[in-house]
N, C-alpha and C positions, 0 to 999 in steps of 0.2 A: 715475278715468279708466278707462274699458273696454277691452276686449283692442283691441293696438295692430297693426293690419297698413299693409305697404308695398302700394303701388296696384297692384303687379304683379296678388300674391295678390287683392286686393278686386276688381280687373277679372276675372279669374279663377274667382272665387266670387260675383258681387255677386247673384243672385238667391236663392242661400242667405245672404249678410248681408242682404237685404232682409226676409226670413222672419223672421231674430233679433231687426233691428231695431222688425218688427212688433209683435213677441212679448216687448219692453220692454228688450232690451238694447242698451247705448251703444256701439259702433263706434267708434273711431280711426284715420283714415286719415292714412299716413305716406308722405313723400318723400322718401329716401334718408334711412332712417330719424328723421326729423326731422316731428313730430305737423304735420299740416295742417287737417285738418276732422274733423267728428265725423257720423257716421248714428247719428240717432235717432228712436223713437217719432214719428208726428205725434201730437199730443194730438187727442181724438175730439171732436167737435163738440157732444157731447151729443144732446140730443132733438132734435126739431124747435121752427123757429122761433114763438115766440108774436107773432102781430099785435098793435100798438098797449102794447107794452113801453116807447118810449119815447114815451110819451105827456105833454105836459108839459116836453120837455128841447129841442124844438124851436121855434121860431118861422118861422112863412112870413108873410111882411110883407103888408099888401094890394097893395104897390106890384111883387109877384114879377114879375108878368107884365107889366109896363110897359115900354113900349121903351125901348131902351137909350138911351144919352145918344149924338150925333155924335160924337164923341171917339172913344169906343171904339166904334160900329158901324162905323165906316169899317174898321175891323183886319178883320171880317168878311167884308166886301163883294168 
């Protein structure tokens, strides 16, 4: 677990634990002293996206674009 502070101090500081957290450290934020949530790192997205990565893992049926059944287009209407 990482250093533990009460929400006073965190509301207090939060733009310097946002820095920390940037910067790979885990945060513990506490409620009369009792652990409530954690600030952490977002994990980075990596690169950019590659088109047609899932190529093969989808199917789009011929019948996509066919109108809906009465049943369910009335919910629409």
């Amino acid at each position: 677990m990482g250093r533990v502070l009460n929400v006073h101090e965190a509301k207090t500081h939060l733009s310097r634990l946002l820095d920390r957290a940037a910067a790979g450290e885990e945060i513990v934020l506490a409620k009369a002293g009792k652990p409530v949530a954690r600030l952490v790192p977002l994990a980075s997205r990596g690169g950019r996206r590659v088109p047609g990565t899932a190529k093969g893992l989808l199917v789009v049926r011929k019948s996509f674009d066919a109108p809906l059944p009465g049943a369910i287009r009335r919910h629409f209407e």
